[in-house]
C-alpha positions in Angstrom: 57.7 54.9 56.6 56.2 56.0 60.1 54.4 52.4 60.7 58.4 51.2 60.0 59.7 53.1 62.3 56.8 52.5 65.1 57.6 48.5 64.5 61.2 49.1 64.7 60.6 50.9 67.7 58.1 49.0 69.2 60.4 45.9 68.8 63.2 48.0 70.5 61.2 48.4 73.5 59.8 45.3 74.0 63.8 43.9 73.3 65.2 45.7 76.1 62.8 43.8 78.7 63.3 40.3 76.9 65.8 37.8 77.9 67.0 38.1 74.1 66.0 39.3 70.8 66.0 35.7 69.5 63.2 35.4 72.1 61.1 38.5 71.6 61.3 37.7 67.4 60.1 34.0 68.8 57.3 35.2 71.0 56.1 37.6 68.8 56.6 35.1 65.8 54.1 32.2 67.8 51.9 34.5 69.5 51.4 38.3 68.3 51.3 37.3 64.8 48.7 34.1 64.9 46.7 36.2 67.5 46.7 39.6 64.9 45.8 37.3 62.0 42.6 35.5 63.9 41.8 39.4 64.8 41.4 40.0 60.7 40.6 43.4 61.4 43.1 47.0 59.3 44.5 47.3 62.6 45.9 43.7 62.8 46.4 43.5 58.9 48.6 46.9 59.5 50.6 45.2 62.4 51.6 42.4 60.5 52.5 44.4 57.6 54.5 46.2 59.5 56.2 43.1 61.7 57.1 41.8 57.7 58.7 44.5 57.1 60.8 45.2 60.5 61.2 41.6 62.3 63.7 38.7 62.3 63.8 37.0 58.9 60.8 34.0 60.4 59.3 36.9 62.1 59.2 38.6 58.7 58.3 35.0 56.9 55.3 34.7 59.2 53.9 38.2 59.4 54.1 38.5 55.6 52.5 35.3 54.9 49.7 36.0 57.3 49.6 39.4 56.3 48.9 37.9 52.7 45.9 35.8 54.6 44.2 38.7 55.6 44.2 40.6 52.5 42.8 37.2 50.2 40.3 37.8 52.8 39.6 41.2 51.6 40.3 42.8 55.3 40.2 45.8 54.4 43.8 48.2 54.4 43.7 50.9 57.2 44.7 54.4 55.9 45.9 57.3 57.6 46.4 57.6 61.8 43.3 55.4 63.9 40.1 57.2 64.6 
């Protein structure tokens, strides 16, 4: 529930400074999620989780999808706050 609402948040923020939400959710559709899934790391695999769950329904497509990537790839799923 806290990752949610840090994504929901985080898309918030980064909204209000956009030109449009349909633009953030495209940006972050072509660039943050290709760019978390060649990362492969918890940290990414949480982020995308998390962008599936919150983001615009391609958004949500794409993150999920790559998301589902990581995890055939046995990256391994980050628990608890970072360290």
């Amino acid at each position: 529930m806290d990752a949610e609402l840090w994504g929901s948040d985080l898309i918030g923020a980064l909204a209000s400074s956009a030109t449009g939400l349909s633009s953030l959710m495209d940006t972050l559709t072509k660039s943050l999620v290709p760019a978390a899934e060649t990362a492969a790391t918890p940290a990414a695999l949480a982020l995308l989780r998390v962008l599936g769950a919150v983001g615009s329904p391609a958004l949500r497509t794409a993150a999920g999808q790559a998301a589902a990537r990581l995890g055939a790839q046995d990256v391994p799923i980050r628990r608890g706050p970072p360290r």
